[in-house]
N, C-alpha and C positions, 0 to 999 in steps of 0.2 A: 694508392689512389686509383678510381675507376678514370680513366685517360681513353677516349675514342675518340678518331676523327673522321670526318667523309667530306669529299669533294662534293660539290653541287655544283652542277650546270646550269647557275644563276648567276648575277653580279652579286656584290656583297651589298649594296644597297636594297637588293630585290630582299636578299636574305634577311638582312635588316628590317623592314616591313612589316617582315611576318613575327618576329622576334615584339617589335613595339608594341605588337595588337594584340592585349591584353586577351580579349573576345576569341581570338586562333590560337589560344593556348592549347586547349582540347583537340584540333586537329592534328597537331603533331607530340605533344606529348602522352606516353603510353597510359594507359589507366587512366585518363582522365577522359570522363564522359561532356560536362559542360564545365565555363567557365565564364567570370563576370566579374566585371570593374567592384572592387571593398572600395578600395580609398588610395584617395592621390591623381598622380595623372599616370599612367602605365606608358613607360618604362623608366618615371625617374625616382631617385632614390628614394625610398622611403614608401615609395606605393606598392598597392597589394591584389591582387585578385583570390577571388574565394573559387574552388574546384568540386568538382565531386567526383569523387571511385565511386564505382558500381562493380560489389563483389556478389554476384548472387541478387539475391533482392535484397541483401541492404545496401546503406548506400551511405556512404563516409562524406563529409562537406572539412574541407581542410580549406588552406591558404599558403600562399608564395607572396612574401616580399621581396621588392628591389635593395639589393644592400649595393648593390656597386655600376653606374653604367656607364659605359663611355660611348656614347650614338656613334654607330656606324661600326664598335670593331669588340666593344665586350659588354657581359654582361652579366652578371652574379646576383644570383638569384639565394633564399634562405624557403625550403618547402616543409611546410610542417603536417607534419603526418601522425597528429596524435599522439597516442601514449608512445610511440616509436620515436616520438624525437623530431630532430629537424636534420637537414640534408642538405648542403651546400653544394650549388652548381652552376660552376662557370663557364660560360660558350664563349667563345672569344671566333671571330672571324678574320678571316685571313685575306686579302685579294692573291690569286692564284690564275694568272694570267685574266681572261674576263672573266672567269671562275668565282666560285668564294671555296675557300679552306674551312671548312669549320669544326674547333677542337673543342669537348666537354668532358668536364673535368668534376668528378662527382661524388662526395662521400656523406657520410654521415658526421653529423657536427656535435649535434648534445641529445639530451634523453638516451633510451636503451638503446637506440641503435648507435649512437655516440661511444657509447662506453663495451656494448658485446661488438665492436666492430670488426671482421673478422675475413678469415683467406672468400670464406662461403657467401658474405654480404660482397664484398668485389666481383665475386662469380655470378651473383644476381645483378650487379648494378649492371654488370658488362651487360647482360643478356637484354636488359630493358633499354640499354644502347643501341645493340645492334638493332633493335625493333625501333628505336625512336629517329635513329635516323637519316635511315629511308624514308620514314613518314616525313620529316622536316624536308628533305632532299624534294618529295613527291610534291607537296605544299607550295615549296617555293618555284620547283620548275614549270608547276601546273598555271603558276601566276605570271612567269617570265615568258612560258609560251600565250599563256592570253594577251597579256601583254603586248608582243610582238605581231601575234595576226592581231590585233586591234589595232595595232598603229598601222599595218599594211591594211587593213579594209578602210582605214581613215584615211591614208594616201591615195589608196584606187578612189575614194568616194570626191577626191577633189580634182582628178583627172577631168578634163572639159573635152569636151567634142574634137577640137582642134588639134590637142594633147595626143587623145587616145588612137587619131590616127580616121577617126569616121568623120564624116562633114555631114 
């Protein structure tokens, strides 16, 4: 099984966020260009969003359902990839001091990629890991840093005259 994990200098809640919003699928996962709510509520079981690869000028529209979530620490996902099959992929996060741990865990499940499964597909999945994420990592820290100077420009903005030291 394709098993990879990376620290984020996020909280696991921050991580979490980004994971529920159906809509920031495309940001962090590789080959996908947009994505958008099919059906359900995004992330509980049984909902789906629709995606699209863009290989060249054509352009693939698949979907991911939710098959397993537990808010706040996993999440297993079912991605179907046309005549390739479908691909099961579990993130599961971790709290890692105020860090999150986050492990994905990823193979192919049924159709042809289900069945030619092979040393060469784990050498692929890996590679679209290492690329994915970073992206998830940049995603979430990019949100925990806005985050943070927002809540300090909201703190300075309530500073009163008295406060800041001027009369």
């Amino acid at each position: 099984m394709a098993v990879r994990h990376r620290l984020i200098t996020a909280s696991p809640q921050t991580v979490w966020a980004v994971l529920a919003d159906g809509d920031r699928y495309a940001e962090w996962v590789v080959g996908t260009s947009d994505s958008t709510p099919l059906r359900g509520r995004w992330p509980d079981k049984g909902a789906a969003i629709t995606y699209e690869v863009r290989l060249g000028p054509a352009r693939l529209t698949n979907e991911t359902v939710v098959r397993r979530c537990e808010e706040g620490t996993a999440l297993e996902l079912e991605a179907h990839a046309g005549w390739l099959g479908t691909a099961r992929i579990a993130i599961e996060l971790r709290p890692w001091g105020e860090h999150c741990l986050v492990i994905v865990d990823e193979h192919p499940l049924r159709g042809v990629g289900g069945t030619l499964h092979t040393v060469g597909t784990e050498a692929l999945i890996q590679l679209r890991h290492r690329a994915m994420l970073p992206r998830l990592a940049k995603v979430c820290e990019g949100d925990a840093e806005r985050r943070e100077h927002g809540a300090e420009s909201h703190a300075g903005a309530n500073i009163g005259p008295a406060e800041s030291g001027h009369a």
